[in-house]
C-alpha angles and dihedrals in degrees: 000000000000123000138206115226089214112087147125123225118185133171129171121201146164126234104182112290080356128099113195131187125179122193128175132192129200133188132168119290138150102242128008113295112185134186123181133193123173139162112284083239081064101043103115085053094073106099095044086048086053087054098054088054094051081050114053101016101050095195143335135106098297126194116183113189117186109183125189127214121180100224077212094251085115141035120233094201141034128186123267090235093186084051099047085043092059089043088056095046099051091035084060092044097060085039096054082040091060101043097240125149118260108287132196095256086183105093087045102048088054094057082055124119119268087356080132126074111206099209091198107188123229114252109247123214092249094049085045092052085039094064091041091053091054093045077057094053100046085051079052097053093041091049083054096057089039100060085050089060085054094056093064086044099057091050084059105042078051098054101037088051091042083053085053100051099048088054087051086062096061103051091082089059086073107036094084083050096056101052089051091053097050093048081061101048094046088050105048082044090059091045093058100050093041130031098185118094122279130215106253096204087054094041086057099052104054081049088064094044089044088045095051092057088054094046113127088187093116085038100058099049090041087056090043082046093054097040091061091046101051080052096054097045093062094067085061119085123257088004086139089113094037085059096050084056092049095047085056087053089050087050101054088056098042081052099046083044086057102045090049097038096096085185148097108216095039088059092040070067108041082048085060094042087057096047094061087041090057088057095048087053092050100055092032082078090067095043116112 
């Protein structure tokens, strides 16, 4: 089943005084560009967070946000009280040296360096596994959303296909056509630069050599070819770059089709083919 590569993937979960959301964005890229940003508490999880992502994401442009929130059960900081006491001391020295009234030295002392103790928790293994659960969870969501996108994908490769391959089967109601109107053209050709009479056996037979070189026949069945097997590959996962190979094959015939054509009709035909296959292309960008 075919995927988008565009999707969002978001959970929220508790772990005890901590609040956690995980979000993830993906848009279309060639290979797997990830950027992750995560809370500094988090911060030695980072390359199994980043696992988890080649694992379970494949490619894209992929943007991972973990954001931390204290619930206020808890506090993050205390103050350095030896620190704020020799604040206060020296604070009062140069107070009593330069002759000044008492002063609440409090509000100072609290705008003071390092007055603050960040009492930073060790991660546990359950809260590790914890985080990474919910990492799992947010690829799962995206995929999700992603598999949705290729829905509407797949609706739209099968049409535009569908839209080839009609116009495929009109191309032989003009082949007999064709050829009537080139042994006219080449005779009339021959009658204008000679007036004197021309074998007609040999005349045939340079129509068939100039007509060979004009048959669409192996074009035709290659393109049919190519048509079923870009159908077929989008029932197989991650086929999103498979499919951008087979819709240059497709190309190449519809352009071959178009070269050999000689006829009006018959390249009214190969315009539109190429149409539908400009659209495949388009979309084939955002395909997983």
């Amino acid at each position: 089943m075919l995927m988008s590569m565009t999707g969002f993937g978001k959970t929220t979960g508790t772990y005890q005084s901590k609040k956690v959301s995980v979000e993830i964005r993906s848009l279309n890229s060639k290979s797997l560009d990830l950027n992750v940003r995560l809370a500094s508490t988090y911060r030695e999880l980072e390359a199994e967070i980043r696992k988890i992502i080649l694992e379970q994401l494949d490619r894209g442009k992929i943007d991972v946000n973990i954001n931390l929130d204290s619930t206020g059960d808890t506090k993050n900081f205390t103050i350095n009280r030896d620190l704020a006491n020799a604040y206060y001391e020296d604070l009062k020295g140069v107070n009593e040296l330069i002759g000044e009234q008492s002063h609440d030295y409090l509000s100072l002392i609290m705008r003071m360096p390092d007055i603050y103790i960040n009492e930073r928790e060790e991660i546990t293994s359950d809260e590790r596994e914890w985080i990474l659960n919910l990492v799992r969870e947010a690829c799962t969501n995206l995929n999700s959303f992603r598999r949705q996108e290729g829905e509407a994908l797949e609706k739209e490769f099968t049409q535009r296909i569908g839209e080839i391959r009609d116009l495929l089967n009109e191309v032989p109601k003009y082949e007999n056509e064709r050829i009537d109107v080139i042994r006219e053209r080449m005779r009339k050709g021959l009658e204008e630069l000679n007036n004197q009479k021309y074998d007609d056996n040999r005349f045939e037979q340079e129509l068939i050599y100039y007509i060979e070189k004009l048959d669409v026949s192996e074009e035709k069945m290659r393109l049919a070819n190519h048509l079923d097997y870009f159908l077929s590959t989008m029932a197989l996962p991650s086929g999103g770059k498979k499919l951008g190979f087979i819709s240059q094959e497709i190309g190449r015939e519809i352009n071959t089709l178009g070269s050999k054509s000689n006829h009006a009709e018959m390249q009214k035909l190969v315009v539109d083919m190429k149409d539908s296959l400009e659209k495949i292309k388009e979309q084939i960008l955002n395909t997983l």
